[in-house]
C-alpha positions in Angstrom: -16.8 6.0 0.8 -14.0 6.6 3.5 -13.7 8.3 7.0 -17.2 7.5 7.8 -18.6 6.9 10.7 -18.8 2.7 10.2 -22.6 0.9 10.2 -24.9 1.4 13.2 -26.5 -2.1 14.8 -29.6 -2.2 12.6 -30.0 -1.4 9.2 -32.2 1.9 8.9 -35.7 1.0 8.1 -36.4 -0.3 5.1 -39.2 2.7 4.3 -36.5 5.0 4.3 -34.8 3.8 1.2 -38.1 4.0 -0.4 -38.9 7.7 0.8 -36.2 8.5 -1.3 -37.3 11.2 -4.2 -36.0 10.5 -7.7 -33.3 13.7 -7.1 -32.2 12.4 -3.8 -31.5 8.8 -5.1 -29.6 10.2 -7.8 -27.3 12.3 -5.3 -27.1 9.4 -3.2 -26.0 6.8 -6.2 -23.5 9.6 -7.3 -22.2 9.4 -3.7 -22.2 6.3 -3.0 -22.1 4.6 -6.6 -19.6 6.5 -8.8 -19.6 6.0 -12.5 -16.4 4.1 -12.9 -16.9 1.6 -10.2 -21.0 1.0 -11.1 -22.4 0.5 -14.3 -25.8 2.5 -15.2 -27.5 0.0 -12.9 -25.7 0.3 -10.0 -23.7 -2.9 -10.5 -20.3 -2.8 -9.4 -17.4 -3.4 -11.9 -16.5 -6.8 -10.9 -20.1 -8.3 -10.6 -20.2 -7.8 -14.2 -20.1 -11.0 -16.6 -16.7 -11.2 -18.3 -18.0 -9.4 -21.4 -19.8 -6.8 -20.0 -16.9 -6.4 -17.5 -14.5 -5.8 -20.6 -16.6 -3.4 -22.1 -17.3 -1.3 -19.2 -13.5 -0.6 -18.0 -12.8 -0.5 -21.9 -15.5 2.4 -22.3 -14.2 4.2 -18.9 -10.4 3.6 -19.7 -10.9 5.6 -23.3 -13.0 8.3 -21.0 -10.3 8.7 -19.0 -7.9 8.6 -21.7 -9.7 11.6 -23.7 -10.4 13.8 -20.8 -6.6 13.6 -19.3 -5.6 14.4 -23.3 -7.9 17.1 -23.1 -6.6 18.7 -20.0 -2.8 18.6 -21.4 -3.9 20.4 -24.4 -5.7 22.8 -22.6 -3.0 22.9 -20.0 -0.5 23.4 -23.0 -2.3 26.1 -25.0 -1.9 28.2 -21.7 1.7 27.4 -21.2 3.5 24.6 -23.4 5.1 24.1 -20.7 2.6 23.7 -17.6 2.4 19.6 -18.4 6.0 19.2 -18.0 5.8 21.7 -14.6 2.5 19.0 -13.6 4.4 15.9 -13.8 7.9 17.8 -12.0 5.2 18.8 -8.8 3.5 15.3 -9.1 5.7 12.7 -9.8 9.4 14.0 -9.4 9.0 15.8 -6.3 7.4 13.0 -4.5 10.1 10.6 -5.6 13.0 12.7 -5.2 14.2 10.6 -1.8 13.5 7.6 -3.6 15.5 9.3 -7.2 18.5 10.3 -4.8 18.6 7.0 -2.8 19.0 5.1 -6.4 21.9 7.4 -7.3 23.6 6.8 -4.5 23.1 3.1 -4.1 23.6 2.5 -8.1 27.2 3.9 -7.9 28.2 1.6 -4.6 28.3 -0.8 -7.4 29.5 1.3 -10.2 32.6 2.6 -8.7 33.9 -0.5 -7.1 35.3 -1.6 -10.0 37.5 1.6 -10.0 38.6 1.2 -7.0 40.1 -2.8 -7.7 41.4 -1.2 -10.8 43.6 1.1 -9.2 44.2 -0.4 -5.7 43.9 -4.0 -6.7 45.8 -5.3 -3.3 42.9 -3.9 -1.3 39.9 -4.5 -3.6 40.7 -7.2 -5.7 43.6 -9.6 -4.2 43.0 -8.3 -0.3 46.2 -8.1 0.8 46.6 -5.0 2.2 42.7 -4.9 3.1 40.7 -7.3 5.1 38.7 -9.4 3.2 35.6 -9.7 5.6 35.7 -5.6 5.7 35.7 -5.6 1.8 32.5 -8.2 2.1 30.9 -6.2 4.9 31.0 -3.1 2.2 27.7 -5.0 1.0 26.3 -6.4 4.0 26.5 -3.0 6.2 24.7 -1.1 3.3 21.8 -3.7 3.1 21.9 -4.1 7.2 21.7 -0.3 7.5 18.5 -0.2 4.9 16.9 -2.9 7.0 17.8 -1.1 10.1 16.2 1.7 8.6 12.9 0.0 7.1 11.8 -1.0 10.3 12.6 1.5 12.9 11.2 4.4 10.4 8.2 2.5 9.1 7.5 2.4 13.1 8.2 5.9 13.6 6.4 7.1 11.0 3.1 5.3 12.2 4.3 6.4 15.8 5.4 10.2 15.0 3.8 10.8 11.8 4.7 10.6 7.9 5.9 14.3 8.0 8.7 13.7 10.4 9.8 10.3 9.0 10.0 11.9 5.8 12.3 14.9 7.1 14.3 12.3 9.4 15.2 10.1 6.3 16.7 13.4 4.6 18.8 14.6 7.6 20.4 11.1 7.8 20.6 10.5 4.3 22.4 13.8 4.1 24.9 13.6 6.8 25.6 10.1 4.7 26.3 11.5 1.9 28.6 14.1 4.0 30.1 11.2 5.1 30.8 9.0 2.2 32.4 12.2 0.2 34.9 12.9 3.2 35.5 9.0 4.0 39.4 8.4 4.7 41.9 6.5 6.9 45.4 6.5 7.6 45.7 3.5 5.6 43.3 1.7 2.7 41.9 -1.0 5.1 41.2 2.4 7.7 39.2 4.2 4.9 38.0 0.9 3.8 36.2 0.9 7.4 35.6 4.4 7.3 33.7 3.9 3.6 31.5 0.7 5.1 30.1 2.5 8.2 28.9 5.7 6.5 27.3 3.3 3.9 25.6 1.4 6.9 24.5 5.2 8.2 23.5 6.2 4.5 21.5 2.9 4.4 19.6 4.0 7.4 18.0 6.7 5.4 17.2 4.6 2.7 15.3 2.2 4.1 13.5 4.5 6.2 12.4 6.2 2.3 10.6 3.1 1.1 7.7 3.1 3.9 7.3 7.0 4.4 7.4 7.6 0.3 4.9 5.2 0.2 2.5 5.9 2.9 2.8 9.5 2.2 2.3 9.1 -1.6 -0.6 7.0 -1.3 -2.1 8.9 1.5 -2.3 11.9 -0.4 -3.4 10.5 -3.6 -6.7 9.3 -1.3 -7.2 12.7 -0.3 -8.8 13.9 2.8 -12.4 14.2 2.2 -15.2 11.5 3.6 -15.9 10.5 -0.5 -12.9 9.7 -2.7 -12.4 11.3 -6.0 -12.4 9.7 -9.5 -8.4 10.9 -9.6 -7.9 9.0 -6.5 -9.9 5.8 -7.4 -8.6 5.5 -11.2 -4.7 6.7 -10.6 -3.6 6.1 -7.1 -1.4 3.2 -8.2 -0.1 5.8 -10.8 1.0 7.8 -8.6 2.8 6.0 -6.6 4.6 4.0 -8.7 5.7 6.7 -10.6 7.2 8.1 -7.7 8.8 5.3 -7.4 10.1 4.8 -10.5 12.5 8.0 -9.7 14.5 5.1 -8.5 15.1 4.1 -12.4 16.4 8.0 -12.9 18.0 8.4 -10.0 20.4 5.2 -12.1 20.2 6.6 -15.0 21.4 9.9 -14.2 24.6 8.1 -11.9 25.6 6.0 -14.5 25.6 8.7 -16.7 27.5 11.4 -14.6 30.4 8.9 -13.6 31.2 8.7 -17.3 31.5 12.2 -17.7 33.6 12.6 -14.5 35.7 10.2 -15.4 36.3 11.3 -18.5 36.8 15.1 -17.3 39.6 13.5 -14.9 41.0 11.1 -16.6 42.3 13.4 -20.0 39.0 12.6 -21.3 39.7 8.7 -21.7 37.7 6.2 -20.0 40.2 3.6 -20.8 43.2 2.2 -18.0 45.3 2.6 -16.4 43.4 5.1 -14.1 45.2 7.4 -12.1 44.5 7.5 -7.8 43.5 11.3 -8.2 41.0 10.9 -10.9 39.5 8.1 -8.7 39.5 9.5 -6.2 37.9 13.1 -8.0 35.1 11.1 -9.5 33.8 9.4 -6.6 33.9 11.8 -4.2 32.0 14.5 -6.3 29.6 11.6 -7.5 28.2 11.7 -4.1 28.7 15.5 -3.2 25.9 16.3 -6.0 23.4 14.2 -4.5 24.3 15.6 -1.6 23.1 19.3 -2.2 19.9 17.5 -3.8 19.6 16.2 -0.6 19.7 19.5 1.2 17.1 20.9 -0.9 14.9 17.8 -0.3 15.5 18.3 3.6 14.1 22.1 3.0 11.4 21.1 0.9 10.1 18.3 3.4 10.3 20.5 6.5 8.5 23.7 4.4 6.2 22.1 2.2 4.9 19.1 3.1 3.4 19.8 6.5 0.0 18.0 5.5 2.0 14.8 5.0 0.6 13.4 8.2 -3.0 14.3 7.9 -4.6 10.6 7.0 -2.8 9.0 10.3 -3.2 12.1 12.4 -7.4 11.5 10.7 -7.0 8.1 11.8 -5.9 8.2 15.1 -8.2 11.4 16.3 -11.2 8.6 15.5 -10.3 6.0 17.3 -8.0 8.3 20.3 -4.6 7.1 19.6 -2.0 9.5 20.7 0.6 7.3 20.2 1.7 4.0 18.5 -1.2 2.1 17.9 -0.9 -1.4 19.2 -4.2 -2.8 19.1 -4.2 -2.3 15.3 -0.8 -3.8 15.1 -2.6 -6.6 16.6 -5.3 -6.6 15.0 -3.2 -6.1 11.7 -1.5 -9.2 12.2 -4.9 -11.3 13.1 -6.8 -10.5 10.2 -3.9 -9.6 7.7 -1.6 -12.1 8.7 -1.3 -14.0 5.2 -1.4 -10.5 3.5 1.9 -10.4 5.4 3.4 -13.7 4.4 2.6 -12.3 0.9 4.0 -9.0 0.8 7.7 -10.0 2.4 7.4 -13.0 1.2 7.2 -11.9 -2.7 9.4 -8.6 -2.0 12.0 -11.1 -0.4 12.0 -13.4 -4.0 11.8 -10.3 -5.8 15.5 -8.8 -4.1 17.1 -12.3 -5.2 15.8 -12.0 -8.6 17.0 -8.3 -8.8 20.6 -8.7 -7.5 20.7 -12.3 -9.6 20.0 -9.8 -13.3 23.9 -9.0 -12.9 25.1 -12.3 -13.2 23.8 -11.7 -16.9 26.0 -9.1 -17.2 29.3 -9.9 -16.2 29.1 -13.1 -18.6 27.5 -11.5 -22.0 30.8 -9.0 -21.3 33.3 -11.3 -21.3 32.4 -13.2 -23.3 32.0 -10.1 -26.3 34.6 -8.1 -24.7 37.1 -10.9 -23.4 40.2 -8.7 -22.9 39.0 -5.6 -21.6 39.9 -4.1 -18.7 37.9 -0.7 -19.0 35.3 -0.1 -16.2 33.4 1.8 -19.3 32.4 -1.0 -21.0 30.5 -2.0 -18.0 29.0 1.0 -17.5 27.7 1.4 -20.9 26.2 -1.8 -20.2 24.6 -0.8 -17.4 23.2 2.8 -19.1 21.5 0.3 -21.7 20.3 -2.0 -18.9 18.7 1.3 -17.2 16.9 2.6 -20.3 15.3 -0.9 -20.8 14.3 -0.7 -16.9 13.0 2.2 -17.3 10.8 1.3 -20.2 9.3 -1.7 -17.6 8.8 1.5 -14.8 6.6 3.5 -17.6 4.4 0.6 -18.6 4.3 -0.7 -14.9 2.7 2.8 -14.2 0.9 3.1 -17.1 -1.0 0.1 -16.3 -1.3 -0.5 -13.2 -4.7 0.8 -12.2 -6.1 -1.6 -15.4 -8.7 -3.2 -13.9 -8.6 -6.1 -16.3 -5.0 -6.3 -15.5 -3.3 -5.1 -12.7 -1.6 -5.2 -9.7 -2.1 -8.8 -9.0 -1.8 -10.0 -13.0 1.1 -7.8 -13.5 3.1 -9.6 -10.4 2.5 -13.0 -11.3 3.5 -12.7 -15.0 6.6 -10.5 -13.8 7.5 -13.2 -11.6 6.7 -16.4 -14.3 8.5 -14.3 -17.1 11.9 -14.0 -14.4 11.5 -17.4 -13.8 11.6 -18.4 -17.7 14.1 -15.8 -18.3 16.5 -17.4 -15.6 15.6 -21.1 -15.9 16.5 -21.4 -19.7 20.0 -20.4 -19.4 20.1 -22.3 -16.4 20.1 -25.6 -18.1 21.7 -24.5 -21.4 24.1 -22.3 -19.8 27.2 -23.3 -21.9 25.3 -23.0 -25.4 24.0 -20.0 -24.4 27.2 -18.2 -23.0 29.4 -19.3 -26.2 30.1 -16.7 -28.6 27.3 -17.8 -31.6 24.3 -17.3 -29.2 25.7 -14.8 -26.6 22.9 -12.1 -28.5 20.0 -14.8 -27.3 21.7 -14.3 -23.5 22.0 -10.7 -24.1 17.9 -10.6 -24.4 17.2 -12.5 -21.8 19.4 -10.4 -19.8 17.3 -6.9 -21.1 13.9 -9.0 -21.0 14.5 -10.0 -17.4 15.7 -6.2 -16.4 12.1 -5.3 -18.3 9.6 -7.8 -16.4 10.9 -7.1 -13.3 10.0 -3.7 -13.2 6.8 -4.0 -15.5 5.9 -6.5 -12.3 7.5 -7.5 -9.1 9.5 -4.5 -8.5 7.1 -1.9 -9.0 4.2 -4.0 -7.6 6.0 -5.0 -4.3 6.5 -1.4 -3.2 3.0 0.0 -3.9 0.3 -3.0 -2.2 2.9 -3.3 0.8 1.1 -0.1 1.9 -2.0 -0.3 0.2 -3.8 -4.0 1.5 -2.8 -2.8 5.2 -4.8 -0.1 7.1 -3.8 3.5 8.2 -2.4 3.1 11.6 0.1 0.2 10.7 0.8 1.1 7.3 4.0 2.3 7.4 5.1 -0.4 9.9 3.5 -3.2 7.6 5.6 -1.7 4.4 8.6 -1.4 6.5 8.5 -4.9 7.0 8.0 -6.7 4.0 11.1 -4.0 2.3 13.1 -5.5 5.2 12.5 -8.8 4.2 13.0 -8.0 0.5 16.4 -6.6 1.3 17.2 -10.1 3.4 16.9 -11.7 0.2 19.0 -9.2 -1.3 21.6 -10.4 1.7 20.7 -13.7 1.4 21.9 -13.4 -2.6 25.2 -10.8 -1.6 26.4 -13.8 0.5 25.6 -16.9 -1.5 27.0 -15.6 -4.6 30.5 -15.5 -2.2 30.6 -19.0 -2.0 29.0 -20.4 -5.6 30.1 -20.6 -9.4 28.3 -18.4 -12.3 26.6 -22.0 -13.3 25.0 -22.6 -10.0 23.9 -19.5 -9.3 21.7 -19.7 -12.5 20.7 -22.9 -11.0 19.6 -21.3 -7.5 17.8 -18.0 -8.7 14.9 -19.3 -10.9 13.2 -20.7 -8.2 12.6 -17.7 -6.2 10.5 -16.1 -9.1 8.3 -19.7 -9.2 8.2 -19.0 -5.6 7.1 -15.3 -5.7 5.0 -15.8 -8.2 3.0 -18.7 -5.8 3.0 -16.6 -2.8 1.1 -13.4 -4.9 -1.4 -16.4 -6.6 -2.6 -17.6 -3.1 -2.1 -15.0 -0.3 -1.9 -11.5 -2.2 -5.6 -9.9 -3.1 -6.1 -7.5 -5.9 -6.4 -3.9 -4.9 -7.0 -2.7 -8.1 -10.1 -1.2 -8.5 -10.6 -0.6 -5.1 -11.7 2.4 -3.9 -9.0 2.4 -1.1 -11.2 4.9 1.7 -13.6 1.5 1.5 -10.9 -0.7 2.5 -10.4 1.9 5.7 -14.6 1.6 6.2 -13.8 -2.2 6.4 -11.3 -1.5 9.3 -13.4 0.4 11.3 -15.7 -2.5 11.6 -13.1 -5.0 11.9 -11.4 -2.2 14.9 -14.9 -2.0 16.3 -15.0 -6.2 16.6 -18.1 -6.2 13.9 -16.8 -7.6 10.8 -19.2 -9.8 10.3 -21.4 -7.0 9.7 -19.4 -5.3 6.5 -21.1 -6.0 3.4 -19.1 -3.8 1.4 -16.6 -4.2 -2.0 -13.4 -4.6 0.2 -14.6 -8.4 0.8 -15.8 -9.0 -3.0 -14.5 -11.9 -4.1 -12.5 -10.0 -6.6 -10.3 -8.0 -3.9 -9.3 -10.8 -2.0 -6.8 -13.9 -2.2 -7.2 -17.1 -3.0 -6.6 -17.6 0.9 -9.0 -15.7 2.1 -11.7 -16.7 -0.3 -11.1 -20.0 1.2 -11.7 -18.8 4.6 -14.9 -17.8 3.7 -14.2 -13.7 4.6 -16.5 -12.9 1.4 -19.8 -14.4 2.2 -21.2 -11.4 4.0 -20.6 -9.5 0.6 -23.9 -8.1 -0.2 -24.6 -4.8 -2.0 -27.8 -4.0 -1.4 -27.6 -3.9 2.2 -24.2 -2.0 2.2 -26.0 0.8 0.0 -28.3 0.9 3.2 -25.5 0.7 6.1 -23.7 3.2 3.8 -27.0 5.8 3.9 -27.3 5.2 7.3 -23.4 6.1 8.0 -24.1 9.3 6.2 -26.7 10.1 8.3 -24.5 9.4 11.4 -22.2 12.1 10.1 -24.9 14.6 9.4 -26.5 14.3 12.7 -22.6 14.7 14.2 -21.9 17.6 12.1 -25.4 19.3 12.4 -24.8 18.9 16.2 -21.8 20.6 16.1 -22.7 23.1 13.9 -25.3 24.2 16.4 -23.3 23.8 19.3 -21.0 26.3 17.2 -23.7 28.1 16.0 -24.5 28.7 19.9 -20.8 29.6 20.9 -21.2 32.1 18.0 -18.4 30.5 17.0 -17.1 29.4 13.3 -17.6 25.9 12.5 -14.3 23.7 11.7 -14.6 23.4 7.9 -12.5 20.1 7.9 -15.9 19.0 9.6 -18.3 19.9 6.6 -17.9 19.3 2.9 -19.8 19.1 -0.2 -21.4 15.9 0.4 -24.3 17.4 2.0 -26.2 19.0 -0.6 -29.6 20.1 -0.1 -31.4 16.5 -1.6 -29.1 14.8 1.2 -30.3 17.6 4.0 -33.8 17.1 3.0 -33.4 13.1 3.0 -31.7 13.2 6.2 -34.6 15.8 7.6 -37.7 14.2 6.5 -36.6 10.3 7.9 -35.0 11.7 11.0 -37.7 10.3 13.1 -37.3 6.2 11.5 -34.1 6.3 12.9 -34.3 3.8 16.5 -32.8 6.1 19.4 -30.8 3.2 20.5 -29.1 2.8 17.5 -25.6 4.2 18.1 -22.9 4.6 15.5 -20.0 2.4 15.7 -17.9 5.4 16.5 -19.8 5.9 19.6 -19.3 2.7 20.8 -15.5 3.0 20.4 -16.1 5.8 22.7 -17.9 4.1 25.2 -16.2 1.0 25.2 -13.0 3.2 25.6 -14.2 5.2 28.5 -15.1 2.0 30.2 -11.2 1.0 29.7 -9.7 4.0 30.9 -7.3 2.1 32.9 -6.3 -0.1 30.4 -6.1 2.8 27.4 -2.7 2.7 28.1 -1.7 -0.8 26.1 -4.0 0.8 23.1 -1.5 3.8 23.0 2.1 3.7 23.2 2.3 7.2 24.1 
């Protein structure tokens, strides 16, 4: 249920439930009770015992599983190559921001090696260059994807997902513009020149990791007032395999700088490397993003003018025209640990990312101890990718488990990083000698693997998905902004601490992250997500006491929160009631309209009128109309009423 009108002040009468005719209560139970979220009795998933529990997501999972098979063979018999066309207008398209932004950000790192290779008195020794400007190459780019986090994540609750999404494109392509032409008079000049179009590039980054999530999960809910089975069994799917472009977009920059270089440097990728061919394969690494970006900026602007349609949904309910400050309030009120949970963990997460290439640099020298070829550390790197990537599938692949999961899946990502990092913490000089460097190589891949098949991939998705609507975007721009502080926080400790200490310093954060998910993060999964937004309406409304519904089970919410005692009004039987009784608040509204329509001679708004009122519902609906008490108002009314009564003060509810 979603994007109804929220629970009146008394339950319906009790006879109505009972009036109900053996066809009606099957509509309303296929409604209101979908097969993979209830059992044959009605019980919900996670009210199950253990066993039962297993068995029922088991049986559902293998469902699933033979009906998506199905539909690519079918899909494939008509055109062997419709799947691959699916998953390039489902899962590429919708990461493509996210696919570019990894390119670009990848090769920051890729091609600064080059660059101390062939001007080692600016890059390497800093003699000719400033030193700070050299260190604020890495603290600009991660300032400017902060910058951008949180002033887009704003906008796009402010202005809409539609023109986030396009503003993130323009400014990540006049970056790119930038970054291709960077130059100076001197190498410190174009040193500065290089740092602020990274800081502007960065801008557009950030601003990709709220709007590609908002947007993606938005539209994998849908728009209707009942969810779909696609939406409630693969919205993590999608969404994290939008965002695993990131891992491609990597992939596909380490693998184009080896073939540039080799084109321009006589097709060696050994030293000593000539300025021009430098200076050749960086530049045109970041012009062919560039004209990807261009496309993306057309495609955004075209084709993806329904990318605002949950907030704009959102707002018309409640009459927001602007930014929406009493749910940013309210937000941090009742979500206020969700918070702590989702920065928190994406902060630990960012030092535990930018820590897996102190791994690298140590396995290489110690196998490769005279080399001086930046290829050998990009092959590395290619390998490091493909093992990513592998994490990216599996994360995506099981996500939506219900006997696993978001939650599960962070916490062992987290404990396995920890493990990963601590070992060779205390036995760094055994294993960084030549007879075990193959056990450090592992660790290195296996850490690369659980942190996508867990924090990484998790992070992103429930930073949108445990906060409502209206604040979404804002809420996710946040916690990325705190994960990329703990990227800065690891850019400048590393400056000022040994290889040995910093494998001393880094385990913690995963023991850390992996705390912060166990006590203040809930489990989405398995949550029908338009539910979660029925709970808001009744928190916006000032009755949350009088929600009943799964988004307070026990099983969606943290540790924390259990504490607090926000489950005990969990009670299914009398949701199934307030949930008839909402759908009879939206009849009435949209047979009232459609009369007043009908009397206009005008054409009823189809947005306002779907399938879920079939002719059992209507004749429901018709036959108790009279048990309903006249002073019973919907809550949406009273958000009305209580609105009009605060005219004056509608103002500080709307930032307009």
């Amino acid at each position: 249920m979603a994007e109804i009108t929220p629970a009146r002040d008394e339950i319906s009468h009790p006879k109505d439930i009972h009036q109900l005719t053996d066809n009606e209560r099957q509509v309303f139970d296929y409604l209101l009770k979908p097969d993979d979220l209830y059992d044959s009795s009605g019980v919900y998933w996670a009210d199950l015992p253990l066993s039962k529990r297993a068995k029922f997501v088991s049986s559902n999972d293998a469902k699933e599983t033979k009906r998506e098979l199905r539909t690519i063979g079918s899909m494939m018999k008509a055109d062997p190559l419709s799947p691959v066309a699916w998953y390039f207008r489902n899962m590429v398209i919708p990461g493509a921001g996210l696919g570019l932004e990894g390119y670009v950000l990848f090769s920051i790192g890729n091609v600064k090696p080059m660059f101390q290779a062939v001007w080692p008195s600016c890059w390497k020794d800093t003699t000719t260059c400033n030193q700070q400007w050299i260190f604020a190459i890495d603290y600009l780019e991660i300032i400017g994807i902060i910058v951008g986090q949180i002033l887009v994540g704003v906008l796009g609750d402010w202005i809409g997902r539609r023109w986030g999404l396009i503003q993130d494109a323009v400014i990540m392509l006049l970056g790119l513009v930038m970054l291709t032409a960077s130059w100076g008079t001197t190498l410190n000049g174009w040193v500065i020149c290089y740092a602020w179009s990274l800081f502007f590039y960065g801008i557009g980054v950030g601003g990709e990791y709220p709007m590609t999530a908002t947007a993606g999960m938005e539209n994998a809910v849908g728009s209707g007032k009942i969810s779909t089975k696609e939406d409630r069994l693969h919205r993590g799917r999608k969404v994290t395999s939008a965002f695993l472009m990131q891992g491609w977009g990597q992939f596909f920059n380490q693998v184009l700088l080896i073939l540039l270089l080799l084109i321009f440097h006589h097709g060696s990728g050994n030293p000593p490397y000539s300025a021009v061919a430098v200076q050749w394969t960086y530049r045109i690494s970041f012009a062919i993003p560039a004209v990807g970006t261009l496309w993306l900026v057309y495609y955004r602007a075209y084709k993806m003018k329904a990318a605002s349609r949950q907030l704009n949904a959102a707002k018309r309910r409640t009459h927001i025209t602007g930014y929406d400050t009493q749910s940013l309030r309210l937000t941090i009120k009742h979500f206020g640990p969700r918070l702590l949970a989702t920065a928190g963990t994406w902060y630990a997460n960012d030092v535990f990312f930018y820590g897996n290439k102190l791994f690298q640099s140590e396995f290489i020298s110690v196998l490769s101890p005279n080399t001086d070829s930046v290829t050998t550390n990009w092959l590395w790197n290619l390998c490091n990718v493909g093992v990513s990537l592998c994490g990216y599938y599996l994360a995506s692949f099981m996500i939506d488990n219900k006997l696993y999961g978001r939650k599960w899946m962070q916490m062992i990502g987290f404990f396995a990083d920890f493990l990963l990092f601590v070992i060779p913490a205390f036995h760094y000089a055994y294993y960084s000698s030549l007879p075990h460097v193959h056990s450090f190589q592992a660790m290195y891949f296996l850490s690369s693997f659980f942190n996508q098949f867990g924090p990484n991939c998790v992070t992103f998705l429930i930073a949108a998905e445990v906060y409502p609507t209206p604040i979404r975007a804002t809420a996710h721009g946040f916690s990325a902004a705190c994960g990329k502080l703990g990227a800065l926080t690891a850019a400048i400790l590393y400056n000022y601490i040994d290889t040995q200490t910093k494998f001393y310093v880094v385990p913690w954060f995963g023991l850390a992250g992996m705390l912060l998910t166990w006590l203040f993060l809930p489990d989405t999964t398995g949550l029908d997500l338009k539910e979660q937004e029925r709970r808001w309406s009744y928190i916006r409304a000032g009755k949350e006491s009088e929600y009943h519904g799964i988004a307070i089970h026990p099983k969606h919410l943290s540790l924390w929160e259990r504490m607090r005692g926000i489950g005990k009004n969990y009670n299914s039987e009398l949701d199934y009631k307030q949930k008839i009784e909402e759908l009879r608040g939206e009849w009435e509204t949209s047979m009232q309209k459609k009369q007043q329509e009908k009397d206009k001679e005008g054409r009823p708004d189809e947005e306002d009128y779907d399938d879920a009122w079939t002719d059992d519902v209507h004749s429901f609906f018709q036959r108790t109309r009279g048990n309903t008490l006249p002073s019973q108002k919907t809550m949406g009314e009273e958000i009305i009423n209580e609105k009009e009564k605060k005219s004056g003060d509608e103002s500080g509810a709307s930032l307009e």
